[in-house]
MDAnalysis code that builds the backbone (N, CA, C; Angstrom):
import MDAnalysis as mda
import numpy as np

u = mda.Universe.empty(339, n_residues=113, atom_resindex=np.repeat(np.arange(113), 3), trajectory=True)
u.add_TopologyAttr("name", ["N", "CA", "C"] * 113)
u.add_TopologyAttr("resid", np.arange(1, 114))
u.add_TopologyAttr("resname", ["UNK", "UNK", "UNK", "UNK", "UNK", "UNK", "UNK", "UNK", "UNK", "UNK", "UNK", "UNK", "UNK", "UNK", "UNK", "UNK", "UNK", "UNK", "UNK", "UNK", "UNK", "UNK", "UNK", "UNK", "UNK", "UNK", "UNK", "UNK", "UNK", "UNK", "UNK", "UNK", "UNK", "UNK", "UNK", "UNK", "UNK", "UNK", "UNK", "UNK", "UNK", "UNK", "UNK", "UNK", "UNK", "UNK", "UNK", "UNK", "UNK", "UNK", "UNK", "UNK", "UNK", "UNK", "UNK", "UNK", "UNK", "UNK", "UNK", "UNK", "UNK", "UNK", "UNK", "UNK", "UNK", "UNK", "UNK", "UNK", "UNK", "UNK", "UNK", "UNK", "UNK", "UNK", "UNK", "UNK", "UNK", "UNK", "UNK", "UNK", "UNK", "UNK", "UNK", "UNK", "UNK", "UNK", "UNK", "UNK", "UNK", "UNK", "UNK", "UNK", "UNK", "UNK", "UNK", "UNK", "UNK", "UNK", "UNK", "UNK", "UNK", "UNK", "UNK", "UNK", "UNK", "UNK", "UNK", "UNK", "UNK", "UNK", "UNK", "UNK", "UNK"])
u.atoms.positions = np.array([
    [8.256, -23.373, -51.563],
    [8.861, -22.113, -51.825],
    [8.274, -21.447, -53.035],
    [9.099, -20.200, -53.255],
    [8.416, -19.301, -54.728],
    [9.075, -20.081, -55.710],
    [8.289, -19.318, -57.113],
    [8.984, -19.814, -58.361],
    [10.184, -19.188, -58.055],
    [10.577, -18.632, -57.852],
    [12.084, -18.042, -57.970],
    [13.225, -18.755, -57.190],
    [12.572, -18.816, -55.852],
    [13.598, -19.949, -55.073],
    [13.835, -21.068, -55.951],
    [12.994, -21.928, -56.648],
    [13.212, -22.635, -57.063],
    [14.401, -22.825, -58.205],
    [13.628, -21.605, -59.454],
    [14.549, -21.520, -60.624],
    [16.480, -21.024, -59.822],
    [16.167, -20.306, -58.378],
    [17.291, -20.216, -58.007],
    [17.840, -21.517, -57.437],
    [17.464, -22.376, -56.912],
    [18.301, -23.653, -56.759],
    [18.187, -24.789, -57.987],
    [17.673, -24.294, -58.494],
    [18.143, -25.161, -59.917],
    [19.011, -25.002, -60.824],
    [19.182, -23.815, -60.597],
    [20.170, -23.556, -61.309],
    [21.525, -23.495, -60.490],
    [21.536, -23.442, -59.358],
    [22.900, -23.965, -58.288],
    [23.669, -25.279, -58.328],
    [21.979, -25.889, -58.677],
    [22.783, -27.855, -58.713],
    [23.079, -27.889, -59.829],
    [22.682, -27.241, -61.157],
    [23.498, -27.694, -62.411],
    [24.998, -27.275, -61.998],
    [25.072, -26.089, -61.497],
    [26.107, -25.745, -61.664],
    [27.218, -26.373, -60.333],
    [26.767, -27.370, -59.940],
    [27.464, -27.991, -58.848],
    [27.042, -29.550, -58.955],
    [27.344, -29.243, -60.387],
    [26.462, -30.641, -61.105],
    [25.804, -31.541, -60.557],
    [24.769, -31.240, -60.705],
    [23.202, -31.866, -60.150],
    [23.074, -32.399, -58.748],
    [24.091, -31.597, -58.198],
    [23.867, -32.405, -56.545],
    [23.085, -31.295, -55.745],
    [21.672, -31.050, -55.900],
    [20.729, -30.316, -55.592],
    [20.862, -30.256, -54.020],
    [21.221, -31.306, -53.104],
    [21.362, -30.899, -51.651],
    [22.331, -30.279, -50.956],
    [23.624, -30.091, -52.222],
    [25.012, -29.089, -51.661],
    [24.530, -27.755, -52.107],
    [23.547, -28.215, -53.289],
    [23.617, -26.232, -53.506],
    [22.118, -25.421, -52.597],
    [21.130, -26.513, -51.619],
    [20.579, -25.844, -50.897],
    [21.423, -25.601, -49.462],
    [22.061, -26.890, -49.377],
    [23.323, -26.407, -48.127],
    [23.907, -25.135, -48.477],
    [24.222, -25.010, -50.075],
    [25.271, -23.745, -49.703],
    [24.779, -21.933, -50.168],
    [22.924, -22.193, -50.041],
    [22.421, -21.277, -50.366],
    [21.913, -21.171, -49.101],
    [21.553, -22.151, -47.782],
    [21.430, -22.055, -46.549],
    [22.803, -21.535, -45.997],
    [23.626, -21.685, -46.101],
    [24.945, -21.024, -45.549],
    [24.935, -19.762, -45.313],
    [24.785, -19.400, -46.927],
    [24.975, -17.878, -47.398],
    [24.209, -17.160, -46.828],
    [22.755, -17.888, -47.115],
    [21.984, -16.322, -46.169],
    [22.535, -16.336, -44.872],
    [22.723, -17.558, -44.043],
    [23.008, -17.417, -43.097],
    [24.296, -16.184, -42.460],
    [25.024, -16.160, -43.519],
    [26.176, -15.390, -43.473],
    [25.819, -13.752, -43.921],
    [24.988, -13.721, -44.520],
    [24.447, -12.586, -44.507],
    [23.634, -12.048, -43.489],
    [22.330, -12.681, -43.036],
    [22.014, -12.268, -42.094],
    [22.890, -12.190, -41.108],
    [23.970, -12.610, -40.875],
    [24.945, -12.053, -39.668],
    [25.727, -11.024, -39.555],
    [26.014, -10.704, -40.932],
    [26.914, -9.690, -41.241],
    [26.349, -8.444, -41.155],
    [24.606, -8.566, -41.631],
    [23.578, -7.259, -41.824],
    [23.212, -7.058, -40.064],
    [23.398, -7.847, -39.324],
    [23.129, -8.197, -37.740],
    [24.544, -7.646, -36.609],
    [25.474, -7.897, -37.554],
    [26.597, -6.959, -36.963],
    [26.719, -5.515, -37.447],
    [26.534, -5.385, -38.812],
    [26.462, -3.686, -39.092],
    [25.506, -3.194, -38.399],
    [24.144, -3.807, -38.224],
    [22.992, -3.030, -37.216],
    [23.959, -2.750, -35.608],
    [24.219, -3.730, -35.374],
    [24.619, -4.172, -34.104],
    [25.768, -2.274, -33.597],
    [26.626, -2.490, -34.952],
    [27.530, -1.001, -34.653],
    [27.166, -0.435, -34.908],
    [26.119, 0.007, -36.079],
    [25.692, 0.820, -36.227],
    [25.006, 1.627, -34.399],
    [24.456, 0.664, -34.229],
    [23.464, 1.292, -32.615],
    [24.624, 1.434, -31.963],
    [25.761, 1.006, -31.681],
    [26.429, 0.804, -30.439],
    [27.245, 2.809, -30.842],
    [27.410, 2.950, -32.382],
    [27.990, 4.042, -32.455],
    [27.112, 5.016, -31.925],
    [26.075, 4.858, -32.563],
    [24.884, 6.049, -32.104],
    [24.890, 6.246, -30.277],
    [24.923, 5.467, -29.875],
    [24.628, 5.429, -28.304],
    [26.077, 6.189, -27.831],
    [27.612, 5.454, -28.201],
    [28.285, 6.539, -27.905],
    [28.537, 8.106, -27.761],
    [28.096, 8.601, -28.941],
    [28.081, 10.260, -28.755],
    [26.705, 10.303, -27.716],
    [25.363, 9.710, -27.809],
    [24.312, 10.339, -26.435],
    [23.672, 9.269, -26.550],
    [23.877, 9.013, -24.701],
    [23.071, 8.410, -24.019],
    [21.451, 8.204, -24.783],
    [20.970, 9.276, -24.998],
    [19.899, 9.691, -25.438],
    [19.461, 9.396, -26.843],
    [20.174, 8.909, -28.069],
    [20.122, 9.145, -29.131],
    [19.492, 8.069, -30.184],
    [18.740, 7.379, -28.930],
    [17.696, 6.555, -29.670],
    [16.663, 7.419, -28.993],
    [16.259, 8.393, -28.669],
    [14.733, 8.578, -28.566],
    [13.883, 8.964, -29.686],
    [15.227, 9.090, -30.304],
    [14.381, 10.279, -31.840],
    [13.939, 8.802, -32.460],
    [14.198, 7.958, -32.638],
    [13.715, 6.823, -33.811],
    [12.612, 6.189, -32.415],
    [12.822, 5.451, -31.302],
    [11.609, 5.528, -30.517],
    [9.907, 5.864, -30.345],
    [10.331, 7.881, -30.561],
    [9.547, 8.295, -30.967],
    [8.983, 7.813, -32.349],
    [9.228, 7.586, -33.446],
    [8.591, 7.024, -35.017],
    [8.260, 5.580, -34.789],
    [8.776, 5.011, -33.483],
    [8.877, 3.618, -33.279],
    [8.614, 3.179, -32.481],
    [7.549, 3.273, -31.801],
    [7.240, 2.650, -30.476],
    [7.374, 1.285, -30.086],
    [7.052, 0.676, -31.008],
    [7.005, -1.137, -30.675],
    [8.569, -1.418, -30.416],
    [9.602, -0.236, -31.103],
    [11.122, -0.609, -30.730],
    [11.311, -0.023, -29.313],
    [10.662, 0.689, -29.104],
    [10.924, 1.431, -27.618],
    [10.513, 0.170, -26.731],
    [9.232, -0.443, -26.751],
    [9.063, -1.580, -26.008],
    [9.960, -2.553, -26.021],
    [10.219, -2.708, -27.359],
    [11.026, -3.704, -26.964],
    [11.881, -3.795, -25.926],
    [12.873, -2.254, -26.636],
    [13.694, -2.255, -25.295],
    [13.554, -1.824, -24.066],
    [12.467, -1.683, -23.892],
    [12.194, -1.465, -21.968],
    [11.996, -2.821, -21.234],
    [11.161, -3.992, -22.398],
    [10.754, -4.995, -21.997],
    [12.706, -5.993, -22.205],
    [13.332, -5.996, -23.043],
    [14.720, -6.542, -22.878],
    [15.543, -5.688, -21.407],
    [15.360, -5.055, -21.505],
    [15.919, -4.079, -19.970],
    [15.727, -4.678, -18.625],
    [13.986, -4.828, -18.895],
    [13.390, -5.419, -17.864],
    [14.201, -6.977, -17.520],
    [14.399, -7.513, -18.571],
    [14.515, -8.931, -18.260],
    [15.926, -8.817, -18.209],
    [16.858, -7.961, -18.419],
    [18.424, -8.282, -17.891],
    [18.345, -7.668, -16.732],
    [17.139, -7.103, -15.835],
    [17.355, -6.374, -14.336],
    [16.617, -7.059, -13.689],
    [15.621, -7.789, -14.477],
    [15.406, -9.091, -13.595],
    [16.030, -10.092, -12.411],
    [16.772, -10.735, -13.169],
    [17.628, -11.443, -12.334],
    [18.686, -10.956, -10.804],
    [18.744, -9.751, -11.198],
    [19.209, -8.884, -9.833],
    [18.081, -8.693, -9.011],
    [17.336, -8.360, -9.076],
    [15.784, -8.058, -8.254],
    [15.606, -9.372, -7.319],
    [15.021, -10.396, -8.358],
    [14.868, -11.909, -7.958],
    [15.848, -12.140, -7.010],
    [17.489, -11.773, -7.565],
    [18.561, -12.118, -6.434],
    [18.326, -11.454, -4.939],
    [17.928, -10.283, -5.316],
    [17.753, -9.255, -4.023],
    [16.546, -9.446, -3.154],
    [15.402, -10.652, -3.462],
    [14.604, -10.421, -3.246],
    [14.608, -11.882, -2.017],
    [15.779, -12.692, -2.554],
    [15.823, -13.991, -1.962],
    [16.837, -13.626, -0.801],
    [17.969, -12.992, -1.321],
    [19.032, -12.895, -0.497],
    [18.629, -12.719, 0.805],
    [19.547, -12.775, 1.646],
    [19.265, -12.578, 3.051],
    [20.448, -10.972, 4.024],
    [19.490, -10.436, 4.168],
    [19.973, -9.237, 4.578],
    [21.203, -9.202, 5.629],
    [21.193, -10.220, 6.763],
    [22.727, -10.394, 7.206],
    [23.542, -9.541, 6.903],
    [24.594, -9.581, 6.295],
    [25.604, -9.087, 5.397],
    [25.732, -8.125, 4.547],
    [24.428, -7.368, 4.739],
    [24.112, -6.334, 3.086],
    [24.032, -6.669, 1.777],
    [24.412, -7.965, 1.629],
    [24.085, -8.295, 0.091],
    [22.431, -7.952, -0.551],
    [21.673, -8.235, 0.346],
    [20.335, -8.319, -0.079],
    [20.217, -6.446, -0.733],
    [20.751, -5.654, 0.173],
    [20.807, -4.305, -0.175],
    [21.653, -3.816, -0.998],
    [22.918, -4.592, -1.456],
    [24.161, -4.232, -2.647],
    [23.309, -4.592, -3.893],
    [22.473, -5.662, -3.792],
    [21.844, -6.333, -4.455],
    [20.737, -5.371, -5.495],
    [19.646, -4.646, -4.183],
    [18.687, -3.664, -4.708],
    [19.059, -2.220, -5.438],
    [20.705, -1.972, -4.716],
    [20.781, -0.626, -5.110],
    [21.266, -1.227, -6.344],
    [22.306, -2.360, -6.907],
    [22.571, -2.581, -8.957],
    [21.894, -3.055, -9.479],
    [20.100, -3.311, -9.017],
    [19.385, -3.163, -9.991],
    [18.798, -2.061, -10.160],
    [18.641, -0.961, -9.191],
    [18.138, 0.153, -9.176],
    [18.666, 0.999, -10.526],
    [20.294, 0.930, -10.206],
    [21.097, 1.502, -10.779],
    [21.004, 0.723, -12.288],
    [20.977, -0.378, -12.894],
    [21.158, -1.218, -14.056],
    [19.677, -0.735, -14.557],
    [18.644, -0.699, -13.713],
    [17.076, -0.268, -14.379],
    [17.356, 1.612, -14.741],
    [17.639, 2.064, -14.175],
    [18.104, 3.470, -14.168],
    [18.851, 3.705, -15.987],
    [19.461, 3.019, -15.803],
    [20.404, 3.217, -16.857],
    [19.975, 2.138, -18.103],
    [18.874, 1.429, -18.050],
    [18.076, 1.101, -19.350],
    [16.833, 1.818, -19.591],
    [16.550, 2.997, -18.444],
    [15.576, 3.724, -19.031],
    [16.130, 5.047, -19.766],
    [17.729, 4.680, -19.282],
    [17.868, 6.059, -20.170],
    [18.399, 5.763, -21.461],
    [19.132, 4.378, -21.425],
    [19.342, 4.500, -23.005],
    [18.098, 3.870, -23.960],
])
């Protein structure tokens, strides 16, 4: 690690008197708890934006392309599994076709948000 990580867990185990493996446990915790918390504010943050428009990630998209891929390529792979289903199913019954039109519809609706 950096000098700093360091002088920062050294100074954790004094203060948890010298038991240097509770205070990297409890500096592994923390970020951990942070990165979740900064992972849920992102998380609403997007989910608010998308409420008022469908549309309202294109503007950052546009500045962001590699995020736009991303999400066409995550889209792709949750409409996956309907396709694959539709592709095995057996037409009999119409499933094979209930099948094609909710991925049609599930791909439809990850190209628009």
């Amino acid at each position: 690690g950096s000098p700093g990580a360091s002088v920062i867990l050294a100074a954790a185990g004094l203060a948890l008197g010298g038991r240097r493996d509770l205070a990297l446990a409890a500096l592994g915790v923390g970020s951990c708890a942070l990165f979740a918390m900064h992972f849920r504010a992102s998380r609403l943050a997007l989910l608010e934006r998308r409420s008022k428009d469908a549309t309202s990630e294109w503007g950052r998209f546009a500045d962001k392309p590699g995020a736009r891929t991303r999400a066409l390529l995550s889209g792709l792979v949750r409409t996956a599994p309907l396709v694959l289903r539709a592709k095995f199913a057996r037409e009999e019954n119409g499933k094979a076709s209930e099948l094609r039109r909710a991925a049609g519809e599930r791909l439809a609706e990850e190209l628009i948000r």
